[in-house]
C-alpha positions in Angstrom: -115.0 -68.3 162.7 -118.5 -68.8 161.6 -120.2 -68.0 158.3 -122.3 -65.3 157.8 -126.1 -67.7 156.4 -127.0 -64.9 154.0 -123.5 -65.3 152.6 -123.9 -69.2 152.2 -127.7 -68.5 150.4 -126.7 -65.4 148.2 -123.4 -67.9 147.3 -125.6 -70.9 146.6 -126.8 -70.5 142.9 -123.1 -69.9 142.1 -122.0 -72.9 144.0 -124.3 -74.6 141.8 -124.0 -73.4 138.8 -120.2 -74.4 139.2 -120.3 -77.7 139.8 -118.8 -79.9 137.8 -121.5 -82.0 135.6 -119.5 -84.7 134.4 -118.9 -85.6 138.4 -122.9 -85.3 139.5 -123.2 -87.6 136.4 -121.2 -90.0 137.7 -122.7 -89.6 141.1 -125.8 -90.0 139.3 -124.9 -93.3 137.7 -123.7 -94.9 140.4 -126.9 -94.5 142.4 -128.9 -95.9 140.0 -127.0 -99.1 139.8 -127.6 -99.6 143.3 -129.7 -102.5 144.2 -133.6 -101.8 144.7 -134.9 -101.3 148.0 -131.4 -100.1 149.3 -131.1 -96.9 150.6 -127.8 -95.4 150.9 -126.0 -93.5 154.0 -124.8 -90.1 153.1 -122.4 -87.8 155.6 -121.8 -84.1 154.8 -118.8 -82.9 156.5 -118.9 -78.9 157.0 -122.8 -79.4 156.3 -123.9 -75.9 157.3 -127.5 -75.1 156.2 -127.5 -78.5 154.6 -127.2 -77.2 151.1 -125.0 -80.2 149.3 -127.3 -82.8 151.1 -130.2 -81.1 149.2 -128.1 -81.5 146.3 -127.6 -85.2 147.3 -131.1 -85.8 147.7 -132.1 -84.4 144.2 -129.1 -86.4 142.3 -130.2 -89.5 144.2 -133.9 -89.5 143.7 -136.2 -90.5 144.3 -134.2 -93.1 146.2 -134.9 -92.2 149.8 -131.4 -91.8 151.5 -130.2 -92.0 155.6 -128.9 -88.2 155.4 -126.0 -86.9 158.6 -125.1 -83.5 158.8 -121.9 -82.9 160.3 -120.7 -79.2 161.2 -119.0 -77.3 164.2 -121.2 -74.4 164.2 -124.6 -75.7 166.2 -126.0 -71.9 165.1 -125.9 -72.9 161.7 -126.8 -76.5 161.3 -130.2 -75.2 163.0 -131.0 -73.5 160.2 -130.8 -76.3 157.9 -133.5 -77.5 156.1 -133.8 -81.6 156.0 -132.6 -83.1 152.8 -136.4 -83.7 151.5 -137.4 -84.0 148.1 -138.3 -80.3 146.0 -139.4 -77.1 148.0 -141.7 -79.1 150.4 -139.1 -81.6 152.5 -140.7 -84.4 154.0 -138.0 -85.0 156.6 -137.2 -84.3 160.3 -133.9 -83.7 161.7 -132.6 -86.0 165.0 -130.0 -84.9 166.9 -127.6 -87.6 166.8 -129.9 -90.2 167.5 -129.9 -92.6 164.6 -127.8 -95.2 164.2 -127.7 -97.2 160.8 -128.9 -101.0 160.7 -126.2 -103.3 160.1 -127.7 -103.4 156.3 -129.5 -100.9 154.1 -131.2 -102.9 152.2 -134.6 -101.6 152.6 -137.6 -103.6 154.1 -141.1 -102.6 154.3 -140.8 -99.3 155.8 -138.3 -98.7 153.6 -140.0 -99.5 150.4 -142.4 -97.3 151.4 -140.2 -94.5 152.7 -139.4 -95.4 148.5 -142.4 -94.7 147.3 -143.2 -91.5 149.4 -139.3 -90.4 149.1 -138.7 -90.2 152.7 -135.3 -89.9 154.4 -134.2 -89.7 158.3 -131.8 -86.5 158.8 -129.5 -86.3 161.5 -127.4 -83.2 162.7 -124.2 -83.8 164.3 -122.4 -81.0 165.8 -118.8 -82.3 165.7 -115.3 -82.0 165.0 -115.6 -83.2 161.3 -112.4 -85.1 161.6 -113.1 -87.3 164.3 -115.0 -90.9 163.9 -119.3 -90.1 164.4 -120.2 -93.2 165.1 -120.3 -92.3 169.0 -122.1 -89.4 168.1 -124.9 -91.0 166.4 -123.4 -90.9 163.4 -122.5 -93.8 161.3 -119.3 -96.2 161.9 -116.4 -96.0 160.0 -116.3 -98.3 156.5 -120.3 -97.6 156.0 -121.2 -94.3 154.5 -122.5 -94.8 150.8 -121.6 -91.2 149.7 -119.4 -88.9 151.5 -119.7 -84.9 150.8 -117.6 -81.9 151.4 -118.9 -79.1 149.6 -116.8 -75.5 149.8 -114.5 -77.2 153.1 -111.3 -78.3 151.4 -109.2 -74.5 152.2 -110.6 -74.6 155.5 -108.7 -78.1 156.8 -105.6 -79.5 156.5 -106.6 -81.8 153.2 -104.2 -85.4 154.5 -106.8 -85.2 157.6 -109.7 -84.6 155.3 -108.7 -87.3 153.1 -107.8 -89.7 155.6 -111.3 -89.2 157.3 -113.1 -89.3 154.0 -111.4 -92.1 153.4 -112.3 -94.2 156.9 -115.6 -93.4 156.3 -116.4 -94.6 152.7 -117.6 -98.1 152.5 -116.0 -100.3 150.0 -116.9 -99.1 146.8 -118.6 -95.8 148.2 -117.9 -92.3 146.8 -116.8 -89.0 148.3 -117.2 -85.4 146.3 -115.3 -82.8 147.5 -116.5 -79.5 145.9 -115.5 -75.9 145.2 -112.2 -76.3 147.0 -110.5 -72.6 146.2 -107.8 -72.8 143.3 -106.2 -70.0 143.9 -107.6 -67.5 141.3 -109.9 -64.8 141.4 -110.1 -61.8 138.9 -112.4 -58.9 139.2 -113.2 -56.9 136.0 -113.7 -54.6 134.4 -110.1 -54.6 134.1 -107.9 -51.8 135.9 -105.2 -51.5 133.4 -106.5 -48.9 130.8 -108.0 -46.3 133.0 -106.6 -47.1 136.2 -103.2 -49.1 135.8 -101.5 -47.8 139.3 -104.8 -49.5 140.7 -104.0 -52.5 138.6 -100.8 -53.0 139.6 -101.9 -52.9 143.4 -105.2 -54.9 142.7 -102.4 -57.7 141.7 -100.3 -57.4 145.4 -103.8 -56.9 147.1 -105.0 -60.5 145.9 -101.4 -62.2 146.0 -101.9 -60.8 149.9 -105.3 -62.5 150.3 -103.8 -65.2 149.2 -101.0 -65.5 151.3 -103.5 -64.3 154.2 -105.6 -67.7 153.7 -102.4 -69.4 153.2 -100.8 -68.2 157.2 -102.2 -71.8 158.8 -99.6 -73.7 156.6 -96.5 -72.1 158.6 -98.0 -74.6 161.3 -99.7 -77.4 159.3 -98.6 -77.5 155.9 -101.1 -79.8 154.5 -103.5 -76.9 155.6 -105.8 -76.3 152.3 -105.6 -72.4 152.2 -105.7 -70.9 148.7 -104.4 -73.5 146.8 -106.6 -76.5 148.0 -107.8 -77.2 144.9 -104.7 -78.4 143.0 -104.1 -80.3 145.9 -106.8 -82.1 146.9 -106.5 -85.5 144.6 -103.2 -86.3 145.7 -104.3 -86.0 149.2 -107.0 -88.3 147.8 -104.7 -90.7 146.3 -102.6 -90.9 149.2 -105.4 -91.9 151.5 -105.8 -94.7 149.1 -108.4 -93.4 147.1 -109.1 -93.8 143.4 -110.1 -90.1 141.5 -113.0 -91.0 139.3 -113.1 -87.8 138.2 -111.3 -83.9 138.7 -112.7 -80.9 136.9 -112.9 -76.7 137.7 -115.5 -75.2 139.2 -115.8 -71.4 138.6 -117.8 -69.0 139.7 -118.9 -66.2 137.3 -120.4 -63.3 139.3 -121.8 -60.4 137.5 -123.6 -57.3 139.5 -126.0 -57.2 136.9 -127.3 -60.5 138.1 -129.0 -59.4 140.9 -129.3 -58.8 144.5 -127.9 -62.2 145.2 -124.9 -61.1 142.7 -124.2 -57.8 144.4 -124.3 -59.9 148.1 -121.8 -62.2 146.7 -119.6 -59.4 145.1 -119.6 -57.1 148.4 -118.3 -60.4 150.7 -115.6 -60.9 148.4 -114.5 -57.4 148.1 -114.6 -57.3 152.0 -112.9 -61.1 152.2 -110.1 -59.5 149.7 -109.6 -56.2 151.5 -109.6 -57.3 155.1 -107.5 -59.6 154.4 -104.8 -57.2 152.7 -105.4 -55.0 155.8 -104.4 -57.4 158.3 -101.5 -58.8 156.6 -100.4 -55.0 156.2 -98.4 -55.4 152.9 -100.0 -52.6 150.7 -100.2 -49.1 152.1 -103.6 -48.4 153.6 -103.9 -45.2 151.0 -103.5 -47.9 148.0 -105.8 -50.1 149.3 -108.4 -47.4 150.2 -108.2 -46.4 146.5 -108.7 -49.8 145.1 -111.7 -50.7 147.6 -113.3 -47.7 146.5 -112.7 -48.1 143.1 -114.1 -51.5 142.9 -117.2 -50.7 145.1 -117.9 -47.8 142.6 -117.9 -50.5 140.3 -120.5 -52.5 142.4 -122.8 -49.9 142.7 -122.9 -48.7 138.9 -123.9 -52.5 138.4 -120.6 -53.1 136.3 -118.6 -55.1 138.3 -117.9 -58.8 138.0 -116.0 -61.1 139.3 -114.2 -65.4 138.4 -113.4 -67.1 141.2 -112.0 -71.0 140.2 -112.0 -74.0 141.8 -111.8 -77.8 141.6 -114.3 -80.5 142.7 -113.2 -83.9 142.8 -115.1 -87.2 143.1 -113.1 -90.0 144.4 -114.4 -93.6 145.4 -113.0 -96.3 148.0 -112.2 -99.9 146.2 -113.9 -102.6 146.2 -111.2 -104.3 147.4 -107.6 -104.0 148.1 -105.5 -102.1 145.5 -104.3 -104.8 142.9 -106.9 -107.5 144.2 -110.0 -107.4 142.4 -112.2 -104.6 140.5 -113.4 -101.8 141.9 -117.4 -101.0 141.7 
């Protein structure tokens, strides 16, 4: 199933406004200690519009950076806008057609790409979990930074590991973002005026929960609702090390603005679909509460918290127990 772009641009200011800061710090510090001149491969998995590589680009600047985009859905990767630096990006997407030198140390053109903070930009449409490099992409054991921003609940999370994991280089990093923890609460809260209704808004969630959660009767490391919790052990078992684990919430108020109210309607509609289809509240009940909330929305009092977890995890160095890690 695809996603709906005005969904993933009314969502973005949230998105970022969640993540955790003490992780882009470290992200942060770790490009700046890379040598001068070198210019650092980063893959997106689940790329979409290209929003987390625009992230990337701003937390490594102005280090120019070889940027891949990796997503299933062709229809929304061409609607990404290249990595570039501020409103006005300065680089064009390939399809699949760059492959990285065999080192990224930078020569002349690119000190100069450097100085006029240039990157290259490649879109791969692709099954994230297979290897790219056949694709264009880069090989296996050479990726600087790997990203996978709002994509842990939609995978089963020992595959995205592993497949972060292969494509690290030694010492490189990967930040998986705004994987769903389970938890959302809508407010005002039900209970005083409406406690039926509160009652029911419990089950309703607990069933959109257990609606994202159907894929693990097949593949039980399938993210789902509580991918968050569970994405650093995936981690660690792959053989990573977790520099760092911290929430990422959401905090949604109507009164925010058109964005706001975009954001707030999809989740009502994610929520209520959801309980539909898995059938275990009476339609009546779940008319009541839909209509409830939505009065909410349009009054301009309606909020909502959503939590999740980012992670940022790096490859060693070396072998575990044979040397430091970067």
């Amino acid at each position: 199933m695809g996603f709906d772009p005005a969904w993933l641009s009314a969502r973005r200011r949230y998105d970022e406004a969640a993540l955790d800061a003490a992780a882009i710090r470290a992200i942060r510090d770790w490009a700046a200690a890379l040598p001068e001149g070198y210019v650092p491969i980063v893959v997106d998995l689940g790329s979409g519009t290209g929003a987390a590589l625009r992230r990337a680009r701003a937390w490594l600047a102005p280090r120019p950076l070889e940027a891949y985009a990796v997503d299933r859905d062709a229809a929304l990767l061409a609607l990404a806008t290249p990595p570039g630096r501020g409103a006005e990006p300065n680089a064009a997407w390939s399809a699949g057609q760059h492959k990285p030198a065999s080192t990224h140390l930078a020569g002349q053109a690119g000190q100069a790409g450097q100085a006029g903070h240039e990157c290259r930009a490649t879109r791969i449409v692709a099954d994230l979990l297979q290897p790219l490099d056949s694709l264009g992409g880069p090989p296996d054991g050479t990726a600087d930074l790997v990203l996978g921003h709002a994509l842990a609940d939609l995978l089963p999370l020992d595959r995205l590991a592993a497949r972060a994991a292969a494509l690290a280089r030694p010492g490189g990093l990967i930040h998986l973002a705004l994987a769903y923890d389970g938890q959302t609460c809508f407010g005002p809260s039900l209970e005083a005026q409406r406690p039926g209704l509160a009652e029911a808004e419990q089950r309703i969630l607990n069933g959109f929960h257990q609606h994202m959660d159907r894929p693990r009767a097949a593949a039980p490391a399938y993210g789902g609702a509580t991918s968050g919790r569970r994405l650093a052990p995936a981690l660690r078992a792959a053989g990573l090390e977790i520099v760092r684990e911290g929430a990422s919430v959401w905090n949604v108020a109507a009164a925010d603005g058109p964005d706001a109210r975009l954001v707030l309607d999809w989740l009502l509609r994610f929520v209520s679909d959801a309980a539909r289809d898995l059938g275990r509240v009476d339609r009546a009940t779940l008319d009541a509460w839909e209509a409830c909330r939505r009065a909410m929305l349009a009054d301009g009092t309606l909020t909502a918290r959503v939590v999740h977890r980012d992670v940022l995890a790096r490859r060693a160095e070396t072998p575990r127990g044979d040397g430091p890690l970067l």
